[in-house]
N, C-alpha and C positions, 0 to 999 in steps of 0.2 A: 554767430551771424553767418549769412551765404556767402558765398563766393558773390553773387551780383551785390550783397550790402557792402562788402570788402573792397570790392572795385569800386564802388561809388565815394568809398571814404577813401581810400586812396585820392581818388582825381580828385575829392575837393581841398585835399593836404597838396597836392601836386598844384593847384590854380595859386592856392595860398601863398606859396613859395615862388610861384610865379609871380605873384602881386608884392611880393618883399623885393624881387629882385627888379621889378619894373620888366619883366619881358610878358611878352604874349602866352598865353596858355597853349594853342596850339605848336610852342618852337620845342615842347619836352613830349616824347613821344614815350609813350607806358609799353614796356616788357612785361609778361605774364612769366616768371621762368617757372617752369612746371615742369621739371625735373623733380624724380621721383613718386607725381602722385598721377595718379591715373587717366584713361584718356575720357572717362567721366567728367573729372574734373575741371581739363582741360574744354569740353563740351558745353559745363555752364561758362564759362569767362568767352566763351564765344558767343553764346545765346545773349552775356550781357554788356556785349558792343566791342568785345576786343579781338583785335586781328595778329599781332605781333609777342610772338611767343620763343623762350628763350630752352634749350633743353644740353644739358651737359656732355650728355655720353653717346655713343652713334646705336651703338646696341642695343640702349635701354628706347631711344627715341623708334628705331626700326622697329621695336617690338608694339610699340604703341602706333604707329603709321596706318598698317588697316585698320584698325576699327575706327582711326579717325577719320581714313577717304571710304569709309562704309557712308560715317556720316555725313559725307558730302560738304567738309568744311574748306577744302579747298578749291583752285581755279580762282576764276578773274572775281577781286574784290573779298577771294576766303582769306583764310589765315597762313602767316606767313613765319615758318620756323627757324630761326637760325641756332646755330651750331655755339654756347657762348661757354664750353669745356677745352682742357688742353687737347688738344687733337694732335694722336700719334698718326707718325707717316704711312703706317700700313693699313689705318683704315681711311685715309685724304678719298680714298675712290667711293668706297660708300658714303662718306660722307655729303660727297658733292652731292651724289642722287637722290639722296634723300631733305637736305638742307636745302633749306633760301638764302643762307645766306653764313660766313665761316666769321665770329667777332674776334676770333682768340690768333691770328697770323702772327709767330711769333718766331720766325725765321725765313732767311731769304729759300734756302731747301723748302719750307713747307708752302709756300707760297710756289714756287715752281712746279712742286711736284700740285696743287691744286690747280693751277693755270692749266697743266698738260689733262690732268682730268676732266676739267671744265670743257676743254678743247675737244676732249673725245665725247663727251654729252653734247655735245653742242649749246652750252649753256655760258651766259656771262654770269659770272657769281660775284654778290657785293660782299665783299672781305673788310675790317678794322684790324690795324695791326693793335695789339694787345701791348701794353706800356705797365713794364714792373718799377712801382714807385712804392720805395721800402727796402728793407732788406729781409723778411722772412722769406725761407728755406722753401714754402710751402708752395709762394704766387712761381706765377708762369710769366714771361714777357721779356721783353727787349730794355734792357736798362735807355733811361734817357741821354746818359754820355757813355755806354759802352761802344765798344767797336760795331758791334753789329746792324747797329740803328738805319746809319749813312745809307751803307752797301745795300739793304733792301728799298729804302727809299728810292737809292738812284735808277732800281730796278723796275719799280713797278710798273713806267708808263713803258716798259717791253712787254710785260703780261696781257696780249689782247683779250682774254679770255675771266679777265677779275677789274671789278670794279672798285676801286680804292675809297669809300667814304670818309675814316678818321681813323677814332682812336677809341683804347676802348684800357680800364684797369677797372683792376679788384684789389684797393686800398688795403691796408693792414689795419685789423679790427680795433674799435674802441669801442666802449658801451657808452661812452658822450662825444655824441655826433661831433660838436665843436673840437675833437682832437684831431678827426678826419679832414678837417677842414682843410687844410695845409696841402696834401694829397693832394686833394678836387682840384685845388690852384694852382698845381705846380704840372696836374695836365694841360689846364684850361692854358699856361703861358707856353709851354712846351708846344702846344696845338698854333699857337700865333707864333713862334718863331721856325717852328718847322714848315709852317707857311707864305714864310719869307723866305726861305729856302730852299723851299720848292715850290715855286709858284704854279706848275703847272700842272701838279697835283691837287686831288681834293680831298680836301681834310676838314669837310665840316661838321661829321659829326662825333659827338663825346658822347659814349656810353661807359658811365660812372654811378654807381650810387643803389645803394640796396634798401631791405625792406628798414633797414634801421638808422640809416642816416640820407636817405635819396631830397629829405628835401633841403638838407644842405647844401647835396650834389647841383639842385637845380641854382640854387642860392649863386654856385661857381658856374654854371655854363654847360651843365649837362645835359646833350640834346636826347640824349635816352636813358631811363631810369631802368634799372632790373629787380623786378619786385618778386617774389616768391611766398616768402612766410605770413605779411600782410594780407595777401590774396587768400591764399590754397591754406594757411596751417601751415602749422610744424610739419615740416616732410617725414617721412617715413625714415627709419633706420638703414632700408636696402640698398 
């Protein structure tokens, strides 16, 4: 199948899940992550209505960046990249210039050190701090009762330079959606009670939920799904 047949079955499994859960189809917004395949690729999923694309690594994204402003996919109304990889500290400055946006903020340091670089772009960048729910070795993020959660939270409405939308994890695998379930839910409450506790934050969005259980995700309150393998294929090895 193409990439636009792929998208189109995607969104009608995304409405579907949307219709189980009783919410609107426009409250789940579709991430393309096209990490590791081509800027070809990324070219039909534009041609076939998608603007909001997810990319892992800053090197591999930069490398792909001209041929896609050859194609003229960005500007007002193009497509919009954010950064949804561990991001080490010595690449937070490339990063900014090239991303729309950082999902993976997973310390008070790395969020500084993006606020000061946004500051010297002149850019406001919208950031999700990343939430490790699980205990594998592998995930990246802020435990929900460690120390470190607070102390960035209490920071961010200093950051003029980052816009704080939500939250954002990458569950620990099962191959029956229904095991992940538990996860999606224990953001979705984490997300309501950290918004009693900081009211003056905003935390409305949850990006949750991949090509093999996203419509669980939506099932619990995911307002952005990150789809890859569904869309584009098995990614490449590289």
């Amino acid at each position: 199948m193409s990439v636009a047949d792929n998208i189109a079955r995607v969104k009608e499994q995304m409405a579907a899940a949307c219709l189980r859960a009783g919410r609107s189809r426009d409250s789940v917004q579709l991430m393309a992550v096209s990490k590791t395949h081509a800027p070809e690729a990324i070219l039909e999923a534009f041609a076939a209505g998608l603007r909001l694309f997810g990319e892992n690594r800053v090197q591999e994204f930069a490398g792909k960046r001209d041929a896609l402003h050859g194609a003229g996919i960005f500007g007002e109304g193009g497509a919009s990249v954010h950064c949804i990889g561990h991001l080490q500290s010595n690449k937070v400055r490339r990063a900014v210039e090239i991303f729309d946006g950082i999902d993976t903020v997973d310390s008070l340091g790395l969020a500084q050190g993006l606020d000061q670089a946004a500051m010297k772009l002149g850019k406001k960048l919208p950031v999700l701090i990343e939430i490790k729910i699980g205990t594998e070795e592998s995930k990246h993020g802020l435990t929900p009762d460690g120390p470190e959660l607070a102390p960035l939270l209490e920071r961010m409405a200093d950051f003029q330079h980052l816009e704080l939308r939500g939250l954002m994890t990458v569950p620990p695998f099962a191959d029956d959606p229904e095991q992940v379930r538990p996860y999606f839910r224990q953001l979705r409450v984490l997300r309501a009670d950290l918004s009693r506790a900081y009211p003056n934050l905003k935390l409305d969005e949850l990006s949750m939920g991949m090509s093999h259980d996203f419509q669980v995700a939506i099932e619990e309150g995911a307002t952005v799904v990150r789809i890859g393998t569904a869309i584009f294929g098995v990614r490449s090895s590289r």
